[in-house]
N, C-alpha and C positions, 0 to 999 in steps of 0.2 A: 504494500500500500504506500502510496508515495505522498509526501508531505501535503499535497495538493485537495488531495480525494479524503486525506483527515479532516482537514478544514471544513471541505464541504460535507460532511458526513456531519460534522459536530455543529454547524451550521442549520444542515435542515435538521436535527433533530432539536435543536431551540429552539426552531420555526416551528415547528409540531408543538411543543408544548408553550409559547406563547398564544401562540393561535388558538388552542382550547381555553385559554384565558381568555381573551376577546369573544371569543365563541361564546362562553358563558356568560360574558358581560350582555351580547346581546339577544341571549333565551331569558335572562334578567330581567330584561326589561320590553319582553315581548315583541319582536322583532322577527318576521319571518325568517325562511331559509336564506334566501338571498341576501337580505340584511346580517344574518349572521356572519355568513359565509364572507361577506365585504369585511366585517369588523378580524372576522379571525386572519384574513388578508392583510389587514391594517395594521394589526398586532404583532401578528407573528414578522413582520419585513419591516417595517416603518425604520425601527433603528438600522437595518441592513442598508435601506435605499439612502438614507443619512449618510452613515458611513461613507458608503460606495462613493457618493456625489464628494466627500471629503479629503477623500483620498485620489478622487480625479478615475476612479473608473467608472464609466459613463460608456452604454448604458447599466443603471445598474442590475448587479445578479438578479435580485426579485423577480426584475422585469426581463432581462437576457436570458433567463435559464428556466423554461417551464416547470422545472422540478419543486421550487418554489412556491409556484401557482398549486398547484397539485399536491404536495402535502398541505395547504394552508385550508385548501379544500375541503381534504379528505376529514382535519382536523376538525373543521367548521360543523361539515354536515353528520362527522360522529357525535359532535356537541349538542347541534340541535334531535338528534334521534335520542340518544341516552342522556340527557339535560337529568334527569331526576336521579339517575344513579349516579351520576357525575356530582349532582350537589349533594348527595348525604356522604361522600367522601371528603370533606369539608378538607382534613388533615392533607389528601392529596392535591389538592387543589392547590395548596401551599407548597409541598412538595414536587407540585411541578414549576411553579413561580420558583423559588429556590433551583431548581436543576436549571431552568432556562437562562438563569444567572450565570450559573456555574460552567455552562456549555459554550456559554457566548464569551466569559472571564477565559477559558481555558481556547476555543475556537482565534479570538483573538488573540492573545499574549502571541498562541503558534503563527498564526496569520502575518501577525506584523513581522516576529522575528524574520520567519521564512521569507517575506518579502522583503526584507531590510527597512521595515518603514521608518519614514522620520518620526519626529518628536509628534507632529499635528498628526500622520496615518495612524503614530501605536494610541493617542489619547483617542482616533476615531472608533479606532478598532476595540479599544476597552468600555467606551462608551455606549457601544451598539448596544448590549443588554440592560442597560437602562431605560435609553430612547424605546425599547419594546415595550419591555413591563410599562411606563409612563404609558402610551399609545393603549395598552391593555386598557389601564385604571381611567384613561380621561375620555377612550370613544364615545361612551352612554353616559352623559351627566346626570 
């Protein structure tokens, strides 16, 4: 596995679990599939497309690489099907906030090293899992 396909591996799998954040923010607050499925998109890449634009690659992954689209998806429409077993797991719910952290802290750190980024790519790249969870917590006021 080469430094590249880690990244992206640890990458969509913070995409996957922010995106069930969003996803459940917007079964929350009653919001069809398609609303969901926007929010679990918004969620899980917002800080990705951030990054991306900060570090000058353009365009960004979210939107250059369908694999993105499609787990944020898959994410979404798992969310709105199983919304009521998803919310009595309250403790997972947290547990995935936490791992999307920790995916995106460790996805990045690798990211920047292996790119050589400067000072402004490695603060984009540590940043990216903030900008997510944020975009989770603020979609549905």
């Amino acid at each position: 596995m080469t430094g590249s396909s880690l990244v992206l591996i640890l990458d969509l799998a913070g995409t996957f679990v922010f995106a069930i954040s969003g996803a459940a923010e917007g079964v929350k607050h009653r919001l069809d599939v398609f609303g969901v499925s926007v929010l679990a998109f918004v969620a899980g890449n917002a800080g990705g497309v951030i990054r991306d634009l900060l570090i000058g690659a353009v365009p960004p992954s979210a939107i250059h690489n369908s694999s993105y689209i499609v787990v944020s998806l898959i994410a979404g429409v798992a969310t709105f099907l199983w919304y009521r077993r998803i919310t009595r797991l309250q403790q997972v719910m947290l547990l995935f906030d936490a791992a999307g952290l920790g995916l995106f802290a460790v996805s990045g750190t690798y990211g920047a090293r292996l790119w050589h980024q400067s000072i402004r790519g490695r603060t984009a790249w540590y940043a990216d899992g903030h900008w997510r969870g944020y975009a989770a917590r603020r979609a549905c006021p």
